[in-house]
VEXDREN-2710 file (C-alpha; in Angstrom, 1 decimal):
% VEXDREN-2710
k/r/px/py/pz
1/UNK/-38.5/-85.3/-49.3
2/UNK/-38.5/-84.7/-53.0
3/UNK/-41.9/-84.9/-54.1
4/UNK/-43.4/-84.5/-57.6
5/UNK/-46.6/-83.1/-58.5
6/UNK/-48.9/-86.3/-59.9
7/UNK/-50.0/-83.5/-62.9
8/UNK/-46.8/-83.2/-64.8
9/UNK/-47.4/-87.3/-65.2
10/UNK/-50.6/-87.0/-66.3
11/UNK/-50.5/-84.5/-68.5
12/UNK/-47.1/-86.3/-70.4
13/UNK/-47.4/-86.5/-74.1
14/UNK/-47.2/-89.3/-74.9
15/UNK/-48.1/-88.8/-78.9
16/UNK/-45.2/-86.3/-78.7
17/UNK/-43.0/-89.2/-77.2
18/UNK/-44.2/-92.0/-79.6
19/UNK/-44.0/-89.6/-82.7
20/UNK/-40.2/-89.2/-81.8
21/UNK/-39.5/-92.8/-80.9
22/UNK/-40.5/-93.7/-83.9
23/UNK/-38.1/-91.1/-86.1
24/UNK/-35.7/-92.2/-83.6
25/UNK/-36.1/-95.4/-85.0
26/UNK/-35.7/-95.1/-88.0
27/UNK/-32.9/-93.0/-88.3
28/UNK/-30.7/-95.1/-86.5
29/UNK/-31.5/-98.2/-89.1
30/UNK/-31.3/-95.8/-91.8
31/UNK/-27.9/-95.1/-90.3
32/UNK/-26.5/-98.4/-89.7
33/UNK/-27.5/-99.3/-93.6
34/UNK/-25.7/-96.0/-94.8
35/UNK/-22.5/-97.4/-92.8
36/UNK/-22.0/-100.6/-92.4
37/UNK/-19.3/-102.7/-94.0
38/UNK/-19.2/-105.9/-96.1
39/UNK/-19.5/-108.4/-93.3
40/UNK/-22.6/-106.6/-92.6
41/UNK/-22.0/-105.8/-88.9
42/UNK/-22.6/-102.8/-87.0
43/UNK/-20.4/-100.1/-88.2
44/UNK/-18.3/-98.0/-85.4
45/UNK/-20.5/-94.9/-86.6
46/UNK/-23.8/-96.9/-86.1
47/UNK/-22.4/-97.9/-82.6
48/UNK/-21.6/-94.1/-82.1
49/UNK/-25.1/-93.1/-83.0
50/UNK/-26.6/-95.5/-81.0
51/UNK/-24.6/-93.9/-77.8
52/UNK/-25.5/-90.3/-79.2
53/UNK/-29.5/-91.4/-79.2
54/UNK/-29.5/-93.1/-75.8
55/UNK/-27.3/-89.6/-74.5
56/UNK/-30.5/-87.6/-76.7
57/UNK/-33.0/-89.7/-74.8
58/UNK/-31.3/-88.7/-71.4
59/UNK/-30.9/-84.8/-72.4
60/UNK/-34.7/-84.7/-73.9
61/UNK/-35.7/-86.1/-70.1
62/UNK/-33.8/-83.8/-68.7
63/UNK/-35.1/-80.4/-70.9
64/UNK/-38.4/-81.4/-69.5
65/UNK/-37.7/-82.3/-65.4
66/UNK/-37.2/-78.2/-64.7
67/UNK/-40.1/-75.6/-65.3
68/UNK/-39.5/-73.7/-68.3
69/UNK/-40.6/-70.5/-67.4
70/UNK/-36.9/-70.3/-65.8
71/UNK/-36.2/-69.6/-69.1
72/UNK/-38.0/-66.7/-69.4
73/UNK/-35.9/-65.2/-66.6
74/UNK/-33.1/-66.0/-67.7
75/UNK/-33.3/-66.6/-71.2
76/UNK/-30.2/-64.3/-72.1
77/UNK/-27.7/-66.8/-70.4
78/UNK/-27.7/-69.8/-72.4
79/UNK/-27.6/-66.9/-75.6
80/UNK/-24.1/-65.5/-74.2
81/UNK/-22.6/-68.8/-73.9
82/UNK/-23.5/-69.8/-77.4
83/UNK/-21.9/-66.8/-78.1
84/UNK/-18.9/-67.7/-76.1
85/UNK/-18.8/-71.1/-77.7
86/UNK/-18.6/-69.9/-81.7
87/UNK/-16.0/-67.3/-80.9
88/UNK/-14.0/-70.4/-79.8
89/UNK/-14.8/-72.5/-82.1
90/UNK/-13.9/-70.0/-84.1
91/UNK/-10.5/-69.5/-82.7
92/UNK/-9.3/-72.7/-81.5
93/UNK/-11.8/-75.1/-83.2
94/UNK/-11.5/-78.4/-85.0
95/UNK/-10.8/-77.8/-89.1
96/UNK/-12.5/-80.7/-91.6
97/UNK/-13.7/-80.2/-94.5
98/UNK/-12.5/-77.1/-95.1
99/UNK/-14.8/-75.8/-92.4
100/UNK/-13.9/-75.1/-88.7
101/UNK/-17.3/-75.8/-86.9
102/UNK/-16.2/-78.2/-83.9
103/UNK/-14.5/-78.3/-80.3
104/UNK/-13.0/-81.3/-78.8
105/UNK/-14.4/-82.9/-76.1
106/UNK/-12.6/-86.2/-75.2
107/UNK/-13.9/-88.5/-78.0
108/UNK/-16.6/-86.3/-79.1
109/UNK/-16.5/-83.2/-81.3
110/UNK/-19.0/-80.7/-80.2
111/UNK/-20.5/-78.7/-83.0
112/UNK/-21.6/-75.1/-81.1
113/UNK/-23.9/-73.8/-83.8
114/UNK/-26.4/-76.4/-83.1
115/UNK/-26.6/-75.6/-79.7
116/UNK/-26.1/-71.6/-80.9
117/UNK/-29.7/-72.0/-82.4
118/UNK/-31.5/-73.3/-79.4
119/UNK/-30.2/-70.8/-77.6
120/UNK/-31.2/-67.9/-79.8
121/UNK/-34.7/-69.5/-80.0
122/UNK/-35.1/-68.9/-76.4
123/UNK/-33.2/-65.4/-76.1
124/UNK/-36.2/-64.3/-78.9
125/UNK/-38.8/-65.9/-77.0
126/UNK/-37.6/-63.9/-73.9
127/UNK/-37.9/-60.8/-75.5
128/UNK/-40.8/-61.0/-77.2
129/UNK/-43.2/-62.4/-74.7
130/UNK/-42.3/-58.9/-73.1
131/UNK/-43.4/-56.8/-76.4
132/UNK/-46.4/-58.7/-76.8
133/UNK/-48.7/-56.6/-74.3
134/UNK/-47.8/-53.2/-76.7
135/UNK/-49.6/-54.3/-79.8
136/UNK/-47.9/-55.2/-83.1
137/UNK/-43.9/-55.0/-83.1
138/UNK/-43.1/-51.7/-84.1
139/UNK/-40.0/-51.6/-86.3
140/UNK/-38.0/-50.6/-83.2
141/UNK/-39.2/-53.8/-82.0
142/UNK/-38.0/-56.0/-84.9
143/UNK/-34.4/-54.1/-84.6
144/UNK/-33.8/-55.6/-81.3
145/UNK/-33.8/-59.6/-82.4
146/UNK/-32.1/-59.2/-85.6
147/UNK/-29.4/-57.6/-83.4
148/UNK/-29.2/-60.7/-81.6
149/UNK/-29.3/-62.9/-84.9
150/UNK/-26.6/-61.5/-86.6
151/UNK/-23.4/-62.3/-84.5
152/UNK/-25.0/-65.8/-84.4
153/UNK/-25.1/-66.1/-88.5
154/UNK/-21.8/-64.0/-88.7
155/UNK/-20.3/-66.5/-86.5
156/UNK/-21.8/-69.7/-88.3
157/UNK/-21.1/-68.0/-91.9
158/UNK/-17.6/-67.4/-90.6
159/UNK/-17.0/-71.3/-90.3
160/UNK/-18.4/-71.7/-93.1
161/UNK/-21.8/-72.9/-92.6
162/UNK/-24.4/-71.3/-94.8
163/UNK/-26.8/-74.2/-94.4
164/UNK/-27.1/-73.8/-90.7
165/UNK/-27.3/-70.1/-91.2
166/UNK/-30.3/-70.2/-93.9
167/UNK/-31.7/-72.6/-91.3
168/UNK/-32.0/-70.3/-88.2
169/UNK/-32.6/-67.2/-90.3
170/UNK/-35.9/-68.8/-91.5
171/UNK/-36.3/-70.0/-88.2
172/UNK/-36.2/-66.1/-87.2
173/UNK/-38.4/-65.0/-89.3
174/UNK/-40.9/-67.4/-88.3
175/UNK/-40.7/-66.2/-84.6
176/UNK/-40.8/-62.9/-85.7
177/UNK/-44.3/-63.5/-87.4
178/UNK/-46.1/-65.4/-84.6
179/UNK/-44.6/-62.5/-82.0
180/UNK/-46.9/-60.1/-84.0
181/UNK/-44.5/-58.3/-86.7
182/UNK/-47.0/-56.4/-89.0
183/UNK/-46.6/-57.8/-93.3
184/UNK/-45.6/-53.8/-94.0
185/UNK/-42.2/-54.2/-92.0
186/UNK/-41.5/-58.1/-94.2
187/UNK/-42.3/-55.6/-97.3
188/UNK/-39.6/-53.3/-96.1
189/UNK/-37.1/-56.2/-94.6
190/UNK/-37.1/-57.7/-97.6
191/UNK/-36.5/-54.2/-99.9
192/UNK/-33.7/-53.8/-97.6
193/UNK/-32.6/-56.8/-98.3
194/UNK/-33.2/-57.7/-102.0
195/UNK/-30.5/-55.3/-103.0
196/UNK/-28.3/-56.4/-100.8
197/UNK/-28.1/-59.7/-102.5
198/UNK/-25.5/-59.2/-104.8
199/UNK/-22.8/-57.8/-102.1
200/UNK/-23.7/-61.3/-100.7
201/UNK/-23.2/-63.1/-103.7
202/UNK/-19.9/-61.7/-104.1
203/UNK/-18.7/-62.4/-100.5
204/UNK/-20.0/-66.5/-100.5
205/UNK/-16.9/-69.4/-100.8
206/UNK/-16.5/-70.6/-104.4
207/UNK/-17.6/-73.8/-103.7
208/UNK/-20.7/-71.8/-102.5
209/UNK/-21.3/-70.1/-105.5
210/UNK/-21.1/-73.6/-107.3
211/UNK/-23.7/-74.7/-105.5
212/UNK/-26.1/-72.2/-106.3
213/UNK/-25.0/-72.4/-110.0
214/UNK/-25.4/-76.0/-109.9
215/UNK/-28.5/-76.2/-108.3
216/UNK/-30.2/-74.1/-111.5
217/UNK/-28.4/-76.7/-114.1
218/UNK/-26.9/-79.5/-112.3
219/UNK/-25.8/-81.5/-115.7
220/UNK/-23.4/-78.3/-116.1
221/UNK/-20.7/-80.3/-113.9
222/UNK/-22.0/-84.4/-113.6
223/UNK/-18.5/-85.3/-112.3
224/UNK/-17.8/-82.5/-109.5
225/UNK/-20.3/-79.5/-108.4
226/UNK/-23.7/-81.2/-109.9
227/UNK/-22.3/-85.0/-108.7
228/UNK/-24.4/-85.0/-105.3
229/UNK/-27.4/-83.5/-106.4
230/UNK/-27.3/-85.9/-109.2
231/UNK/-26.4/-89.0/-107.5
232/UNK/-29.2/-88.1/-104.8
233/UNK/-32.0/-88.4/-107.4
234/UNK/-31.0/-91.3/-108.7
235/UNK/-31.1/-92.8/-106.1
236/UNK/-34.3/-91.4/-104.5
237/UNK/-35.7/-92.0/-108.2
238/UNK/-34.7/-95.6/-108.2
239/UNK/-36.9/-97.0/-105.2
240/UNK/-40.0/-96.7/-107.3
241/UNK/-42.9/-97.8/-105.3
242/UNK/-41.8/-100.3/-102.8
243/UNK/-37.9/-99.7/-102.6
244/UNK/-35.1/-102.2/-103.2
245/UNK/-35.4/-103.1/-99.2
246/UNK/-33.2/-102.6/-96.7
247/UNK/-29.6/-102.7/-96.8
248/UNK/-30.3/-103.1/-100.7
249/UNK/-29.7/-100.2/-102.0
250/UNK/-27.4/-99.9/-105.4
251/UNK/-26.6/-95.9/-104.9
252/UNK/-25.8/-96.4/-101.3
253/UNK/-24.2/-99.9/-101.1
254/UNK/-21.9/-99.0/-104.1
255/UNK/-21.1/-95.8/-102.7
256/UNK/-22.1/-94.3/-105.4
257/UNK/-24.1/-91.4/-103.1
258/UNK/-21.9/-89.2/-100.8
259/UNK/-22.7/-88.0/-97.5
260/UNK/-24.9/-90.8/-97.2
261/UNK/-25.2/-91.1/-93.4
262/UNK/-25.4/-87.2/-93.2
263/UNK/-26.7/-84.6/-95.9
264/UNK/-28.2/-87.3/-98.0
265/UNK/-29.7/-89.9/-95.7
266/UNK/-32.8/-89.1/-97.1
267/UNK/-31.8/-90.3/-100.5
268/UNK/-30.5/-93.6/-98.6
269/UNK/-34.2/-94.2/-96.5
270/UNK/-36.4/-93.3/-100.2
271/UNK/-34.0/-95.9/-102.3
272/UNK/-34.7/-98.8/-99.5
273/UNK/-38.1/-97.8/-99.1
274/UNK/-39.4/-96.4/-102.2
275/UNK/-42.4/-93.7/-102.4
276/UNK/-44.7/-95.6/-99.8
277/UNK/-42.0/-95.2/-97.4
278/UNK/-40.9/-92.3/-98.0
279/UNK/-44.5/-91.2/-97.7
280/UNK/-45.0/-92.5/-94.4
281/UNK/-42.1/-91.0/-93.5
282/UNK/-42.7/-87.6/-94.5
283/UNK/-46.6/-88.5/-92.6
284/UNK/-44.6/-89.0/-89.5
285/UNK/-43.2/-85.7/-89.5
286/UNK/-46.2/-84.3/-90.3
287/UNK/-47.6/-85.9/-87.2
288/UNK/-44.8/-84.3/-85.1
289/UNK/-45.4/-80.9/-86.5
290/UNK/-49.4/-80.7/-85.9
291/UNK/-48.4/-82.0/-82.2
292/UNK/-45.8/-79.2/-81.5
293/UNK/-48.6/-77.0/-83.0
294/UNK/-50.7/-78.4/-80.2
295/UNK/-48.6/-77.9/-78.0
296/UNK/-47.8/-74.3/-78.9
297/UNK/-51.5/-73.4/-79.2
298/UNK/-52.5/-75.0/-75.7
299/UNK/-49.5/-73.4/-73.6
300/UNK/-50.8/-71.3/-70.7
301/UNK/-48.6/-68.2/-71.4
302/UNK/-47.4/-66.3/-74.6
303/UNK/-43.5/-67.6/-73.3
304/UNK/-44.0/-70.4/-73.9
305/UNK/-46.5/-70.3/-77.0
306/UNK/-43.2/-68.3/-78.7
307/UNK/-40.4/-70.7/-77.5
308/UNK/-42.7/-73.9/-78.9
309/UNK/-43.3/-72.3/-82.3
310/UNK/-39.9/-71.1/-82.6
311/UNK/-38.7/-75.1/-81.5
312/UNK/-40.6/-76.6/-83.8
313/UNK/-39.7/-74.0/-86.6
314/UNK/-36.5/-74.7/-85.7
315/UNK/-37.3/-78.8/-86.3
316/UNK/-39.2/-78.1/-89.3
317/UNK/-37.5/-75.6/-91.1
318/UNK/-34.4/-78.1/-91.2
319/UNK/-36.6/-81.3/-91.9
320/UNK/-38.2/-79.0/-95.1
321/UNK/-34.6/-77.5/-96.5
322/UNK/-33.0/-81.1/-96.2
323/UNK/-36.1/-83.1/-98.2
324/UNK/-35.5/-80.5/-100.6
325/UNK/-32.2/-80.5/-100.9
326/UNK/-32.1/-84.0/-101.7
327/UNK/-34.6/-84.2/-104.4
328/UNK/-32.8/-80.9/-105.8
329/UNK/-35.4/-78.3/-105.5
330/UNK/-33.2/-76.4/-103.4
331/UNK/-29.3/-75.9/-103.5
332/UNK/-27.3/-78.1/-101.7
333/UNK/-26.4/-76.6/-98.2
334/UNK/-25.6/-79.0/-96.1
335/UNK/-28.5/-78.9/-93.3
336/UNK/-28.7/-82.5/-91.3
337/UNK/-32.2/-84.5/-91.1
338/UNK/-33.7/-84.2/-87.5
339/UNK/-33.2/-87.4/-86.1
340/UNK/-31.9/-89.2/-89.2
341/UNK/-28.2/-87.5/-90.0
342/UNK/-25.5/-89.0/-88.3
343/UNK/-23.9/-86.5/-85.4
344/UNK/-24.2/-85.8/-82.2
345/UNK/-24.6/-82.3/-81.8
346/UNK/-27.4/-82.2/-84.5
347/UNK/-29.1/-85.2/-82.3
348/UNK/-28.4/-84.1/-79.3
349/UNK/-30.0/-80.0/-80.3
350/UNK/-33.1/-81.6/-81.1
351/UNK/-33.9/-83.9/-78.8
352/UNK/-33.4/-81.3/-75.8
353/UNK/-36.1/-78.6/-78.0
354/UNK/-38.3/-81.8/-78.0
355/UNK/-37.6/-82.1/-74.0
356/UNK/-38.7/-78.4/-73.9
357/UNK/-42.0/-79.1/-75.7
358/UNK/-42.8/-81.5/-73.5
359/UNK/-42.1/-79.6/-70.4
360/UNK/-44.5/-76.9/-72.2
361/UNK/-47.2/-79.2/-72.5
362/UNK/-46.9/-80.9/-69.4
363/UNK/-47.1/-77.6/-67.1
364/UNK/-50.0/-76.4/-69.0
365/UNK/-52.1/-77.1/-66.3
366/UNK/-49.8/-76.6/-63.2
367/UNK/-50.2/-72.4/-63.3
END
């Protein structure tokens, strides 16, 4: 008889829960604004978020019903078939956009690379939980888990997708600092580095290279590279205070602001609901963030205080390059906002690393 240990249910979070429930929330009205039609009905992809949040809801439960220290022993499986998953995508993928990023599964399109980064999140914790008894990580250490980023970020550049990339390489680097690697060895990654910038430079798309151009003088091109950027703060400009309300906004409603359900939701959300709500909002993640710091500072072993940082670094590290992105203090590199951006992949990724929070805090007590 299957019998479940009365613990785990008290020791749910349910702050963690509401915090999400409440993005959750929001991001699905911000959605159906951003898409819907002139008859004002529900638009198909409103519908098809809907579907992907309920599916979200179901994977996040699921993340936390197993005990994650399973993880830990096996934490290099999950990493091989992300692997697997971009060198198809890769090869036999799904073009749009001039990018190759998804798989087709039935209706769905499965994006890999979102996936690609929980998985390397966990790979990282697994290997440095098992450093972290020998002191500081020696620069042998820090060899061993950028070997296992860069196939990951070669893969996602290959698509192209530098915004996912930038995304999990911070993301790295954050795991890398809580797992103990010593500010003499950032000194010497990033002199390694640094020089090495312009060989990048030269290797990025064109339309990658405008990007960064036009995110240093966006009025250089107002019809074509600086159009988003520009669009974007108008819009987030024109909410003022209180917003225009929902479903009311000019820059959205007169499709005057691109990727409005996905890159530039954001943009949609402050126009409707001005600098108090976008205020709140940005509160709410905040919220969300100190909890996942709770629960990374409460967890009973250094597993799973590593794989909670590096999940909420994850979270964060998108929610931070997307806000910016959208008011232009960063270049435009297409990163989705965590719970907002239309897609199921993205939606799907983060709920299942909030699942895994949860599981963390819940078996804090169960050792």
């Amino acid at each position: 008889m299957l019998r479940i240990d009365r613990r785990l249910i008290a020791h749910f979070d349910w702050p963690l829960l509401l915090c999400v429930l409440v993005l959750l929330g929001a991001g699905l009205t911000t959605v159906l604004s951003a898409t819907h039609g002139p008859s004002h009905s529900a638009s198909p992809l409103a519908v098809r978020q809907l579907i992907f949040a309920l599916g979200g809801l179901a994977a996040m439960v699921a993340a936390l019903c197993f005990d994650y220290r399973w993880l830990e022993r096996y934490g290099y499986v999950p990493y091989a078939a992300a692997l697997l998953l971009l060198v198809l995508t890769a090869a036999i993928g799904t073009s749009g956009g001039g990018a190759r990023r998804w798989i087709p599964i039935g209706p769905f399109m499965l994006q890999p690379s979102e996936f690609a980064k929980l998985a390397l999140i966990v790979a990282l914790a697994r290997y440095l939980h098992r450093q972290t008894g020998e002191g500081p990580l020696s620069l042998r250490a820090v060899g061993v888990p950028l070997l296992l980023f860069a196939p990951v970020a070669l893969l996602i550049l290959k698509q192209p997708d530098l915004g996912t990339a930038v995304a999990i390489g911070l993301t790295v680097g954050v795991i890398l600092l809580i797992g103990g690697m010593q500010l003499r060895l950032v000194v010497l990654v990033a002199a390694i580095v640094g020089p090495a910038l312009p060989f990048v430079w030269t290797h990025l798309k064109p339309y990658q290279q405008r990007r960064v151009l036009t995110f240093i003088d966006p009025q250089a091109d107002p019809l074509g590279a600086g159009y988003h950027i520009i669009q974007s703060k108008i819009a987030i400009g024109s909410g003022l205070l209180h917003g225009k309300g929902f479903m009311q906004g000019t820059q959205n409603q007169l499709n005057f602001l691109p990727e409005q359900h996905t890159d530039f939701i954001f943009a949609v959300f402050a126009e409707e609901w001005g600098f108090l709500g976008s205020a709140a909002l940005l509160g709410a993640y905040v919220v969300l963030l100190l909890r996942c710091i709770v629960v990374a500072s409460r967890a009973r072993d250094a597993f799973g205080t590593l794989l909670a940082f590096g999940l909420s670094a994850g979270i964060f590290c998108q929610v931070f390059i997307n806000m910016a992105m959208a008011m232009g203090v960063l270049p435009v590199v297409g990163v989705t906002l965590p719970f907002f951006s239309y897609g199921g992949s993205s939606l799907l990724a983060t709920m299942i690393a909030i699942g895994l929070l949860m599981n963390i805090s819940m078996r804090r007590f169960t050792f």
